[in-house]
C-alpha positions as CSV (number, residue, x, y, z in Angstrom):
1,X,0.0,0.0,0.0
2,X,1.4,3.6,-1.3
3,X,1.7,6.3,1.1
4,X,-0.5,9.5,-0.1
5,X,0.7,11.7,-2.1
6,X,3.0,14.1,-0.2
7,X,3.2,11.7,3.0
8,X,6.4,11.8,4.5
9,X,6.1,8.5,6.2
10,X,8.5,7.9,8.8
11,X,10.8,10.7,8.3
12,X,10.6,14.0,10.7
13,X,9.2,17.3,9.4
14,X,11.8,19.7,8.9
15,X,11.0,23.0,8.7
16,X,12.5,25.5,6.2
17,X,15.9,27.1,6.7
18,X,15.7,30.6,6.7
19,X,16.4,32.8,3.5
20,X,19.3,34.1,3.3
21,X,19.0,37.0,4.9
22,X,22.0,39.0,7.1
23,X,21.6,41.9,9.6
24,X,24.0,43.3,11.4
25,X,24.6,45.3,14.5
26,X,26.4,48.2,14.2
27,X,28.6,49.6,17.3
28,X,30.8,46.8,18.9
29,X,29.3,44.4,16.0
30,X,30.1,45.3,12.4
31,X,32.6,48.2,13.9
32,X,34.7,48.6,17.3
33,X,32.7,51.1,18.9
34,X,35.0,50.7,22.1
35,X,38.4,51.1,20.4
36,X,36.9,54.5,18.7
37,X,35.9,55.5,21.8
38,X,39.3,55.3,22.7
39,X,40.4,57.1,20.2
40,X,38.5,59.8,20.7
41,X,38.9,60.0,24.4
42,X,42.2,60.0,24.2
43,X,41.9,63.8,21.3
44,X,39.3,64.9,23.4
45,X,41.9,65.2,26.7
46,X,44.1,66.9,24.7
47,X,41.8,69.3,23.0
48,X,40.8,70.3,26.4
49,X,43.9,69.9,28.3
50,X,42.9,67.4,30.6
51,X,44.8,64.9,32.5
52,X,45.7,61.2,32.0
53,X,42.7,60.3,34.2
54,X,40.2,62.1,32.0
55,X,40.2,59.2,29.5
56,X,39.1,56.5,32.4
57,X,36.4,58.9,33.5
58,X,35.0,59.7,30.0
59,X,34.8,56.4,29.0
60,X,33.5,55.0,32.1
61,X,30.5,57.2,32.3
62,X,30.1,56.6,28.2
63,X,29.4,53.5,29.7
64,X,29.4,51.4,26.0
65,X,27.4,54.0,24.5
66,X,24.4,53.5,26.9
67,X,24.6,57.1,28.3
68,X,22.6,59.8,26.2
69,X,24.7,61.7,24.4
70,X,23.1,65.1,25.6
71,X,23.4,63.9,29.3
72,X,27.1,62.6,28.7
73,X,28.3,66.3,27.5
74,X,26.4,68.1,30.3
75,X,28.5,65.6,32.8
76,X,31.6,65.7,30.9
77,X,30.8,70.0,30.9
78,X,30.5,69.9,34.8
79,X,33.0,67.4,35.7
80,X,36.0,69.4,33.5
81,X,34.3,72.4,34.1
82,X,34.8,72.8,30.2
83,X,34.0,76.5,28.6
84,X,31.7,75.2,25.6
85,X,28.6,74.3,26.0
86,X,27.1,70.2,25.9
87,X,25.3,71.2,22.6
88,X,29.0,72.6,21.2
89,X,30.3,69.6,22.6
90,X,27.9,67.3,21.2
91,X,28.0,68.5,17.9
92,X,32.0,68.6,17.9
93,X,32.1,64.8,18.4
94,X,29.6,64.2,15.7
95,X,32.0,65.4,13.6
96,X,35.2,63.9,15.0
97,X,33.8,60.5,16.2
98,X,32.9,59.1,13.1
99,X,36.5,59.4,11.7
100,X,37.7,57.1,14.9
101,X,35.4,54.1,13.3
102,X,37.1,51.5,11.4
103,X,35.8,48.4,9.6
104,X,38.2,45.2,9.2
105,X,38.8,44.4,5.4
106,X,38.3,40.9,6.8
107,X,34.7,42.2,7.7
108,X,34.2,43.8,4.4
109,X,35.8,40.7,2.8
110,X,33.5,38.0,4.0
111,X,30.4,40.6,3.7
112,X,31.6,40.6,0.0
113,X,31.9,36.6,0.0
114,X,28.4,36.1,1.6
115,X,26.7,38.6,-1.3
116,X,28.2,36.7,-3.8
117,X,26.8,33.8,-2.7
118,X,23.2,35.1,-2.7
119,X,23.0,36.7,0.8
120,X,21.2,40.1,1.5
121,X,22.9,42.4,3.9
122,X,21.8,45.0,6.2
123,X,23.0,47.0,9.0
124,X,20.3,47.6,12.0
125,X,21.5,50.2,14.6
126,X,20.1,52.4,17.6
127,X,21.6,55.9,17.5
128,X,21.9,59.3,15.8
129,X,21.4,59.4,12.4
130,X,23.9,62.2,11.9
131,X,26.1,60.0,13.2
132,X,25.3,56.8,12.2
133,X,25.0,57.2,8.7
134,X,28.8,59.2,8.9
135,X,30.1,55.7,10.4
136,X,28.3,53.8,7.9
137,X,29.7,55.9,5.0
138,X,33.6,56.6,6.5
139,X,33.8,52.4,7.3
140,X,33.0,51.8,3.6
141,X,30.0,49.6,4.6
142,X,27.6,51.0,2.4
143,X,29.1,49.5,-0.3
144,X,28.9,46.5,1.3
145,X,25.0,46.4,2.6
146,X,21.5,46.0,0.8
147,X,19.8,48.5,3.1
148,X,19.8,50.0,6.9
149,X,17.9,51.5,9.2
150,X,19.0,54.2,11.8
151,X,16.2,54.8,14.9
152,X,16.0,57.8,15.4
153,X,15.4,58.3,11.4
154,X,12.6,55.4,11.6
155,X,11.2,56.5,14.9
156,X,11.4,53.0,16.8
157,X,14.5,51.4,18.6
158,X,15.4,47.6,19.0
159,X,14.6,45.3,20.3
160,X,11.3,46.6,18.7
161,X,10.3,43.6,16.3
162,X,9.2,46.0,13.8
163,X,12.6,48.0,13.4
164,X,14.1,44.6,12.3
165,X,11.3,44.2,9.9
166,X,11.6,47.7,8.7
167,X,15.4,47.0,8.1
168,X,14.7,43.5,6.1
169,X,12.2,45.3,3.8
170,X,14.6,48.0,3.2
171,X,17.0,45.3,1.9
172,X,14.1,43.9,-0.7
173,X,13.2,41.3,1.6
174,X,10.3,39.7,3.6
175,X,10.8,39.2,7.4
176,X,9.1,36.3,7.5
177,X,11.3,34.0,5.8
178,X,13.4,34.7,8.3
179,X,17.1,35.1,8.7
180,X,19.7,36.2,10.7
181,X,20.8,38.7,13.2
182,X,24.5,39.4,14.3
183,X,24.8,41.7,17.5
184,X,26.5,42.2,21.2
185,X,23.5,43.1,22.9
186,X,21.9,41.0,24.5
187,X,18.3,42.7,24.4
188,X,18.8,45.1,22.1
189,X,19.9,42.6,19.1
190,X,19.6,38.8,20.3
191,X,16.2,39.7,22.2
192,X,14.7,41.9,19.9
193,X,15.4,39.6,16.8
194,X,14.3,36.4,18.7
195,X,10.6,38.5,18.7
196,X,11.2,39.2,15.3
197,X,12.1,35.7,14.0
198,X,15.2,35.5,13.1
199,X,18.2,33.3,14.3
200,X,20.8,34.9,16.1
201,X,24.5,34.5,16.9
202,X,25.6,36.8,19.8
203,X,29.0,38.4,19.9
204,X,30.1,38.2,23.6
205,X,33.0,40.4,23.9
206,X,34.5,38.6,27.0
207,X,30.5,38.0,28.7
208,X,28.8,35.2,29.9
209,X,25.7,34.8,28.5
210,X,22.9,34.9,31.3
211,X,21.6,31.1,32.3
212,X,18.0,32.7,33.3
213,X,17.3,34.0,29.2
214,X,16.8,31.6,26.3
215,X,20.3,31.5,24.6
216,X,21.2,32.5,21.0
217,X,21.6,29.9,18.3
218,X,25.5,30.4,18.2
219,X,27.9,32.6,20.0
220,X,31.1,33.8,18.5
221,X,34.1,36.3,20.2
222,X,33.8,38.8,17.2
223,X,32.1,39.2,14.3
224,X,34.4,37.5,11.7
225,X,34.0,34.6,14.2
226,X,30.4,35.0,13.1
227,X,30.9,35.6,9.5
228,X,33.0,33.0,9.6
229,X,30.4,30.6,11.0
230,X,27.8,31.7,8.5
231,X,30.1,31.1,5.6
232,X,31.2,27.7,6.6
233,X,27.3,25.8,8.0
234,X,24.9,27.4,5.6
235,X,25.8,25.6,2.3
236,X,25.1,26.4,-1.0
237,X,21.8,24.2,-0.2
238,X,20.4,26.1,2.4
239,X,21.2,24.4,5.0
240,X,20.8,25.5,8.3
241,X,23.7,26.4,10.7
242,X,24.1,24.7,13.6
């Protein structure tokens, strides 16, 4: 007796890999946020003739970016008792900070691979658009990505779902065939693209992930780690990585 047409039988339903879809983080993901902060720590003391403690104090109230800028400068004004004000401030280091940003031609090398190969890249970031977009376009990413979205431009922040949809369709694809999200936040990226269906590989930067949340499909110590990952599970049939 013939199974029906379309009966598997015995064998377990497997559902569909994802499409080959790629988003990206963009601070401490795609780019070293932390080594431009450095960077421009370090210009900043000596613009203002501060002392080799300044560096420690700026970057440790930064605190990875979390900070509002307009509440950092008004700190940073008070602490220094600088002469400009936190909007002069503010605006200087739009200016400046995006030429401390710096993408790895390793990065830009396996985002180049993984187009060729059919992927669709995009870049999904909280922030500034001013600055944002001048990171985007002094790393040389642009040329490397199918779309992005910036939140303040779009209104919403991740982890909303929706600003991860937002970025796919800007990158001439559907959500819902899923993909994949590359990040160092915890909620922010691995979170907020878990809610928006997509399969994630966290970039833990010397953390622990926390035993109390679901964890991510694959962790990696940087993001050619990750690329590298992508590259070498998902074949040229679609198969998932593991």
């Amino acid at each position: 007796m013939h199974a029906p047409r379309g009966h598997t039988g015995d064998r377990p339903h497997r559902p569909a890999p994802p499409q080959r879809l790629l988003l990206l983080d963009l601070d401490n993901t795609a780019v070293s946020r932390e080594a431009a902060v450095a960077r421009w720590t370090h210009d900043f003391a000596l613009e203002h003739h501060l002392d080799t403690n300044a560096a420690v104090w700026l970057i440790t109230t930064d605190n990875d970016g979390l900070t509002p800028r307009e509440r950092f400068f008004t700190e940073a004004r008070n602490h220094f008792s600088l002469t400009p004000t936190p909007e002069k401030l503010h605006r200087a280091y739009q200016d400046r900070y995006p030429r401390h940003m710096h993408c790895g031609t390793a990065v830009l090398d396996h985002l180049a691979k993984l187009r060729a190969r059919g992927w669709t890249v995009g870049v999904v970031t909280n922030g500034l658009t001013r600055t944002q977009g001048a990171v985007l376009e002094h790393t040389g990413l642009t040329r490397y990505l199918d779309g992005w979205c910036i939140s303040e431009a779009e209104g919403i922040r991740k982890p909303d779902p929706d600003l991860f949809a937002r970025t796919a369709t800007r990158c001439g694809r559907d959500i819902s065939g899923g993909g994949w999200m590359i990040g160092d936040s915890i909620e922010a990226d691995i979170g907020g693209a878990k809610r928006a269906g997509l399969h994630t590989i966290w970039i833990r930067r010397g953390r622990t992930w926390p035993q109390r949340l679901p964890p991510p499909d694959h962790t990696a110590d940087d993001v050619t780690a990750a690329l590298e990952h992508l590259a070498q599970a998902h074949t040229e049939s679609g198969a998932r990585p593991q």
